[in-house]
C-alpha positions in Angstrom: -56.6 -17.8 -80.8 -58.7 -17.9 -83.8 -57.9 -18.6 -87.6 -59.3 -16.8 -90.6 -62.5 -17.5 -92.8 -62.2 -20.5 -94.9 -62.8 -20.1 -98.6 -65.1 -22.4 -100.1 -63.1 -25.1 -102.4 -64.7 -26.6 -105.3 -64.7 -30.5 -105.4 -63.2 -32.0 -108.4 -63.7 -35.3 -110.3 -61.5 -37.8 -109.4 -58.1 -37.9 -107.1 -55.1 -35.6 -107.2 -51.7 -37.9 -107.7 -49.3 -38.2 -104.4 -47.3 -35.0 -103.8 -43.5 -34.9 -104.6 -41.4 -32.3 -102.4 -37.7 -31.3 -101.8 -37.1 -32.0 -98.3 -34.0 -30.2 -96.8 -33.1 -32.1 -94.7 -32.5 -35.2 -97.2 -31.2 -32.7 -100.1 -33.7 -34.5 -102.3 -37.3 -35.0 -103.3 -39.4 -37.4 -101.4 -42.9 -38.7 -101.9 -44.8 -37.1 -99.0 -48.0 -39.0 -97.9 -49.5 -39.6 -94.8 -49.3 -42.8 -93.0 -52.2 -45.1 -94.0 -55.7 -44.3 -92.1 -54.0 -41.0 -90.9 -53.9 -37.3 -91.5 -51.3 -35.4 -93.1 -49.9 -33.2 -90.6 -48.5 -29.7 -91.5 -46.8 -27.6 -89.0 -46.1 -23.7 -90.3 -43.8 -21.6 -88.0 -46.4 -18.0 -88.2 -45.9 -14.5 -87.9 -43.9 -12.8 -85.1 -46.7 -9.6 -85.1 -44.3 -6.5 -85.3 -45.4 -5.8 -88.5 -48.0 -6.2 -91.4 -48.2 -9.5 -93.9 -45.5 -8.4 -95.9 -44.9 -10.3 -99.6 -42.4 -12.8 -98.1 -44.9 -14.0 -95.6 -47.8 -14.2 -98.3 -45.5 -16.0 -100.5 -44.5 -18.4 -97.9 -48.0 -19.0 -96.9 -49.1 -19.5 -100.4 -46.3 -22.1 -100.8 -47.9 -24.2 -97.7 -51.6 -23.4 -99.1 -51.3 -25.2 -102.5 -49.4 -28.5 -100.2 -53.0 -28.3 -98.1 -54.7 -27.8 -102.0 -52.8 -31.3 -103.0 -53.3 -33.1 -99.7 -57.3 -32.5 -99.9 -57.2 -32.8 -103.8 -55.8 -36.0 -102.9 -58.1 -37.3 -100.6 -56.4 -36.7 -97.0 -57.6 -35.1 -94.3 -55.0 -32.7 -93.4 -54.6 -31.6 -89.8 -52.8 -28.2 -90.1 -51.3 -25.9 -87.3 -49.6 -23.0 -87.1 -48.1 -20.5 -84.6 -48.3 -16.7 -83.3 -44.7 -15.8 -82.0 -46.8 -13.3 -80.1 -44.2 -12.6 -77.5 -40.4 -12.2 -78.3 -37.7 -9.7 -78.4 -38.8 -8.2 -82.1 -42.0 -7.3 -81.1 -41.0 -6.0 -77.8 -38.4 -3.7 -79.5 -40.8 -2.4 -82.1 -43.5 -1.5 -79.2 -40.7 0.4 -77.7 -39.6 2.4 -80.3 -43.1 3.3 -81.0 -44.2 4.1 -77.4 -47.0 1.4 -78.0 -48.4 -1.6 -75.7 -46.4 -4.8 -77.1 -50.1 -6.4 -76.1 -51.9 -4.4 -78.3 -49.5 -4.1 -81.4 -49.7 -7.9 -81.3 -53.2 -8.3 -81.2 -53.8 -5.3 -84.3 -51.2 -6.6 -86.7 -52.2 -10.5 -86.2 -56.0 -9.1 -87.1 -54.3 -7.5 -90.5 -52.3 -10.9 -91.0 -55.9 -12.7 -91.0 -57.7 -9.9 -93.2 -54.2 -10.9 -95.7 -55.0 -14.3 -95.5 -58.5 -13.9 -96.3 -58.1 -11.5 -98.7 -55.2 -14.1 -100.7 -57.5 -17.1 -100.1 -55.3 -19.3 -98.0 -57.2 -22.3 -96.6 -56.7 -21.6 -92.7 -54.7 -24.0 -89.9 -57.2 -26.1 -87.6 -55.0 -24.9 -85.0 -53.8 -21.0 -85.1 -51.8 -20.8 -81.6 -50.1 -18.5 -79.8 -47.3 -18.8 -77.6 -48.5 -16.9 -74.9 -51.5 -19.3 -74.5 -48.6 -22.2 -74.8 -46.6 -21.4 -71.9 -48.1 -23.8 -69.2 -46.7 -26.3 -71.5 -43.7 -25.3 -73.0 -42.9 -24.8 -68.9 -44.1 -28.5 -68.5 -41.9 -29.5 -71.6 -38.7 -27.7 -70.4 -39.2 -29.0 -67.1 -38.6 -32.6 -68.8 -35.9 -31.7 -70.5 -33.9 -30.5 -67.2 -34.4 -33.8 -65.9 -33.2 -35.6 -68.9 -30.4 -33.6 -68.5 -30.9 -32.6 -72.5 -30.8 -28.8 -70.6 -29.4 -26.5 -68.1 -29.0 -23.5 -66.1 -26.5 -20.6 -66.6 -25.4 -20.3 -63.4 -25.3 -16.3 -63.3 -28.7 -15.3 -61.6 -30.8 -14.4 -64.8 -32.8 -17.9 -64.9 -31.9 -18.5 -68.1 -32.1 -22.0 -69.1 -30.4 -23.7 -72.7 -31.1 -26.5 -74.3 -28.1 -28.9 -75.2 -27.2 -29.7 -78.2 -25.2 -32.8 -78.2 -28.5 -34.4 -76.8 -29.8 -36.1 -79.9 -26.5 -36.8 -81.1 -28.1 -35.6 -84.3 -27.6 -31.9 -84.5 -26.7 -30.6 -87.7 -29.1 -33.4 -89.9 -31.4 -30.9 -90.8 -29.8 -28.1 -92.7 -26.4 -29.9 -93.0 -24.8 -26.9 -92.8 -21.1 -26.4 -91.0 -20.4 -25.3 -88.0 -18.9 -21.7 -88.9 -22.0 -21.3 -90.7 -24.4 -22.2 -88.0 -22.7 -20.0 -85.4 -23.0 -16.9 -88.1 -26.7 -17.3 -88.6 -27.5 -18.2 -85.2 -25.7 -14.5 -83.9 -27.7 -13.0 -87.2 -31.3 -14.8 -86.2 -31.5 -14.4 -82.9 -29.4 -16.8 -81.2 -26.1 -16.0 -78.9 -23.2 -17.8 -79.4 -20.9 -15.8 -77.5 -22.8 -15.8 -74.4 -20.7 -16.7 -71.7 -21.6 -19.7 -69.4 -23.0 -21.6 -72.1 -22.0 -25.1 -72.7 -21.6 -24.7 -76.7 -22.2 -21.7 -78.3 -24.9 -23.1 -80.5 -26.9 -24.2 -77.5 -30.6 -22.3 -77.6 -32.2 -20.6 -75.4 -35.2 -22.5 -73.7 -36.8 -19.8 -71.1 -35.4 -16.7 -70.6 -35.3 -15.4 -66.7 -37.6 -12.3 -65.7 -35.8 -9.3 -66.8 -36.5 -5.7 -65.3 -39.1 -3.7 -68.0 -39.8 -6.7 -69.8 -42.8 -9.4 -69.5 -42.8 -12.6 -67.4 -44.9 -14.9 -66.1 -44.5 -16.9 -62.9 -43.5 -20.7 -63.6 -41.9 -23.7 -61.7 -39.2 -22.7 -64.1 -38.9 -19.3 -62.1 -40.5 -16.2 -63.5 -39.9 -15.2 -67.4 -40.7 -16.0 -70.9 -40.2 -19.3 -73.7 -37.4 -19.3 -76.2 -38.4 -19.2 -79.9 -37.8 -22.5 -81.3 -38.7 -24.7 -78.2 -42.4 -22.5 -78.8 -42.8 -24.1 -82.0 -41.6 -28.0 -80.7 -44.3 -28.1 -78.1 -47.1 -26.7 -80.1 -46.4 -29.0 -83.0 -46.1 -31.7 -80.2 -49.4 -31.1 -78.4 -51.5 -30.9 -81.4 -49.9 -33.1 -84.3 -48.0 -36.3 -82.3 -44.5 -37.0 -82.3 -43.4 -36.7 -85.6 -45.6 -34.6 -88.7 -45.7 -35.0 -92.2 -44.3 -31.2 -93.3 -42.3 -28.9 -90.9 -42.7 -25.5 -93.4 -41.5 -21.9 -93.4 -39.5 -19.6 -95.3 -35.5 -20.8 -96.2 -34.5 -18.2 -93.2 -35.7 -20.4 -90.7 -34.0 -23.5 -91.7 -30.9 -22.6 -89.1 -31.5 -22.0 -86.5 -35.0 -22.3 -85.7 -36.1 -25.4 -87.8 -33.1 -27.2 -86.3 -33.6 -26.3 -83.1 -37.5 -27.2 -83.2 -36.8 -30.5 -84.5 -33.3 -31.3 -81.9 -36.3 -30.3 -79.1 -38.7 -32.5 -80.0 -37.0 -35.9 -81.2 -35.1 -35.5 -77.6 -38.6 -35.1 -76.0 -40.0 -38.2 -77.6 -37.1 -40.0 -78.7 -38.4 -40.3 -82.3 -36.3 -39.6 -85.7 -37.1 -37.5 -87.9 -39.6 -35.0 -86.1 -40.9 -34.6 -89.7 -41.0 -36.6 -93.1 -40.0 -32.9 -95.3 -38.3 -29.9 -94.3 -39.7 -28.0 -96.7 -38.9 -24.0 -97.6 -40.0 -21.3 -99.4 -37.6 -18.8 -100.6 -37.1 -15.1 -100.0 -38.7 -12.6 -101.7 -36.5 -9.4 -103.1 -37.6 -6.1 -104.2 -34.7 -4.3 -107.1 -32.2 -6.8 -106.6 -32.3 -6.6 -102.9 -33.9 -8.8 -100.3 -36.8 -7.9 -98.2 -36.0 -7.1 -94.8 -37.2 -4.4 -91.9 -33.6 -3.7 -91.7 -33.4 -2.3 -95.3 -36.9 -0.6 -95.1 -38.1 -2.3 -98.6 -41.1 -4.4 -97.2 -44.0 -4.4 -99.2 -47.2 -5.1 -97.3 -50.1 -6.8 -98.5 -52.7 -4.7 -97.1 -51.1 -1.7 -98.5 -50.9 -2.8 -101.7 -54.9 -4.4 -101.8 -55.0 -0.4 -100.8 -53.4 0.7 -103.6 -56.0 2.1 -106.4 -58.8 3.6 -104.7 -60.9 3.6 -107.2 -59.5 -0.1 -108.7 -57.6 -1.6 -105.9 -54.8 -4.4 -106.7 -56.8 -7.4 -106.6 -55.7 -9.9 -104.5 -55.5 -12.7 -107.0 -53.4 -10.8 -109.0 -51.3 -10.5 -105.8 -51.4 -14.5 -105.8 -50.6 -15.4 -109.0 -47.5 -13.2 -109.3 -45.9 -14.8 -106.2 -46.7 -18.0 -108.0 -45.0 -17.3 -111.0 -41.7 -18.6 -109.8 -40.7 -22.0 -108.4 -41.8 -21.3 -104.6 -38.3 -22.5 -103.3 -36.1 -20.0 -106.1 -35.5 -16.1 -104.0 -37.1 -13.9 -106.6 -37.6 -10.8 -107.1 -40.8 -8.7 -106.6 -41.6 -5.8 -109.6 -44.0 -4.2 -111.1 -44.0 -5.7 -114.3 -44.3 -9.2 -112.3 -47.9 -7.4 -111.0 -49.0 -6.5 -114.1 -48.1 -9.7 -116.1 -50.0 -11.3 -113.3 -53.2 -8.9 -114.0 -53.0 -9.6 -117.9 -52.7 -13.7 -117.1 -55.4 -13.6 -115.0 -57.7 -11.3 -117.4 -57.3 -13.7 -119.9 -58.0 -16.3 -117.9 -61.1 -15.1 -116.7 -61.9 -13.9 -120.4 -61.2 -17.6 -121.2 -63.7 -19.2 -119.1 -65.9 -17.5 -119.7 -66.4 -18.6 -123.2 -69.1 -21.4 -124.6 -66.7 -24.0 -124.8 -62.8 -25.1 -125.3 -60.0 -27.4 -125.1 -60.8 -31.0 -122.8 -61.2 -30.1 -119.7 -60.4 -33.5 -118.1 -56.8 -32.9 -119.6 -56.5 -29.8 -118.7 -57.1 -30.9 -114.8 -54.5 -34.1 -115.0 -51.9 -32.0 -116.1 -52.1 -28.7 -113.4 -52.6 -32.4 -110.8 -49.0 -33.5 -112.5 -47.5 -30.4 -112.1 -48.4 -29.5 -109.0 -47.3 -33.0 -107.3 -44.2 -32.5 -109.4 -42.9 -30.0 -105.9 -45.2 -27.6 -106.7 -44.2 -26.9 -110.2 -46.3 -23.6 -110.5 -44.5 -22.4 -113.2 -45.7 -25.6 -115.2 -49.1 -25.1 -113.7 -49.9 -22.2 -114.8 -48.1 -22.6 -118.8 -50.8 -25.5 -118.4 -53.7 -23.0 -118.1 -51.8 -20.5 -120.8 -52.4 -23.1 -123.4 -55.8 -24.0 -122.7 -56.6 -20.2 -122.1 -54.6 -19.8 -125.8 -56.9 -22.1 -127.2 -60.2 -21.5 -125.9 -60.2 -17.7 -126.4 -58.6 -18.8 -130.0 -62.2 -20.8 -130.7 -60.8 -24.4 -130.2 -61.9 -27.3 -128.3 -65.7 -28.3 -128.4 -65.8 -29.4 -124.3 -69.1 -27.4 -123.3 -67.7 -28.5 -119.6 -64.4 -27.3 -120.1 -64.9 -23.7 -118.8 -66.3 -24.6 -116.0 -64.4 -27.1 -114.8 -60.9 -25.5 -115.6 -62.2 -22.4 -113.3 -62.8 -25.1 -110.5 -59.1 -26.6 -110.9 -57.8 -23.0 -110.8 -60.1 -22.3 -107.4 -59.2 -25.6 -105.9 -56.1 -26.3 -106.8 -54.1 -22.8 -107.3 -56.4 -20.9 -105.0 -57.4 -18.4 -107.8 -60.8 -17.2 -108.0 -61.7 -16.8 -112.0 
């Protein structure tokens, strides 16, 4: 499947500092840099495409962006993948409702999710996969787990096969949440605990059998379709190694589908931890209520660049007010958080614009602290506040500074002045 268009990325003077994040899984903030002579490795669970980029997903995406900004501004290469869920039972049950081929819905809203992408200048994945093209080895990769016996058949004709929990003896690590919690968000995120047949009620679902009306495709396995979280295991597996660097995606996904990924591949390798941070964005609201297609609130991305005919919401804009707030803090989306946005990055603009200002070289440690410091956006951009404060105020004599504070904003932040 193909990725987006790459924004170019200035180079800057010297090295970013090693990048700081709070890992989930340890409750804590760990120093997250790859293993000497090799590649960080980022894996970012992706769209399921039912639906347009919607603020939550540019916000998350955004969150993983400025870790690839620091990993690069640091000097790593950075091998980055990430997934199309581009066959599961959401989209299937928005194609029905709208009498449209689940094939083709797929296909048009993962073109919008790109133009989105483009559009907010997120650096793209080296690998953009879907699961479709994964099934010959998410089959193979089942098949191993049957015979470890780390999996199972229900024995009631569908061909459904689970994955056992207990098999890692480690279940439970990464969200350290309880069990009456994990059996409520596995019924509200797509799991079935009270499935009969099933050995524990947590226990995922690894293929599901061929269903009457619904797609399938003919495997060892018997005819059907992957699970969701055993999707992302084996992609992350195939193209990253046994364990990664950064396992990313919105704080929804941290039960069930972040635990399950990771219980899938340590048993398939037999390595602990599958990755070094478990690191999550949190949700974006809209009047005091979350996001959701439930609700009917989403904003889209698209629709919003759409806007203003005549003056349409730029896209930076978009970016910077979903950067206003720590990335892993559920916040709420307004208008005046738009238009804050539009007058910050006016003035910015305005400010670089001018002759000369504050020391640049300054300017550029501090947004590097700040952003190693877990993404400290908030501090990042109070950084470029002052120094906008300043130079539009006539102070500082750096002739360079203009110049290279827009670079830091482009290559660090992602902002376009």
């Amino acid at each position: 499947m193909d990725s987006w268009l790459a924004p170019d990325v200035p180079r800057l003077p010297g090295k970013g500092v090693p990048l700081r994040l709070y890992d989930t899984a340890s409750r804590g903030l760990k120093t997250v840099v790859p293993e000497p002579g090799q590649p960080a490795r980022m894996y970012v669970c992706g769209i399921t495409p039912y639906d347009a980029t919607h603020l939550g997903h540019a916000a998350t995406m955004i969150t993983f962006d400025l870790i690839h900004r620091c990993w690069r501004d640091a000097g790593c290469e950075v091998r980055y993948v990430q997934n199309v869920t581009d066959i599961d039972d959401p989209l299937l049950e928005r194609a029905e409702r709208d009498g449209e081929d689940w094939v083709v819905l797929g296909m048009r809203e993962t073109a919008l999710f790109r133009e989105d992408m483009e559009s907010l200048r997120i650096l793209p994945p080296r690998h953009y996969v879907g699961a479709v093209e994964s099934i010959p080895q998410i089959v193979e990769q089942i098949e191993r787990l049957l015979e470890r016996g780390a999996a199972y058949r229900l024995d009631d004709g569908t061909g459904d096969i689970y994955f056992d929990i207990t098999a890692t003896g480690r279940f439970g690590y990464e969200s350290g949440y309880d069990r009456e919690l994990m059996i409520q968000l596995s019924a509200e995120r797509g799991g079935d605990p009270e499935r009969p047949g099933k050995r524990d009620p947590l226990d995922p679902l690894l293929w599901r059998g061929a269903r009457p009306d619904e797609p399938a495709w003919p495997a060892s396995l018997g005819p059907g379709r992957p699970g969701w979280h055993i999707e992302c295991a084996v992609i992350a597996l195939s193209l990253l190694g046994d364990q990664i660097d950064v396992q990313g995606g919105g704080n929804d996904l941290i039960f069930p589908h972040h635990e399950c990924s990771a219980a899938h591949a340590e048993t398939l390798t037999g390595r602990w931890p599958f990755a070094q941070a478990y690191v999550h964005a949190g949700m974006i609201g809209l009047d005091g209520e979350k996001m959701s297609k439930s609700k009917g609130n989403l904003v889209f991305v698209s629709r919003l660049r759409g806007d203003q005919q005549d003056g349409q919401v730029d896209p930076m804009a978009i970016r910077l007010a979903l950067m206003a707030d720590h990335y892993r803090s559920d916040r709420d989306w307004t208008d005046d958080a738009l238009k804050t946005a539009e007058q910050r990055l006016a003035r910015w603009r305005d400010a670089v614009r001018q002759s000369a200002g504050p020391d640049g070289a300054t300017a550029l440690r501090r947004l590097r602290e700040r952003l190693a410091d877990d993404l400290d956006t908030p501090g990042a951009i109070a950084v470029l506040d002052r120094w906008a404060d300043a130079a539009l105020a006539g102070e500082g004599g750096d002739a360079g500074a203009p110049r290279l504070v827009a670079e830091a904003t482009d290559a660090l932040l992602g902002i376009a002045l």
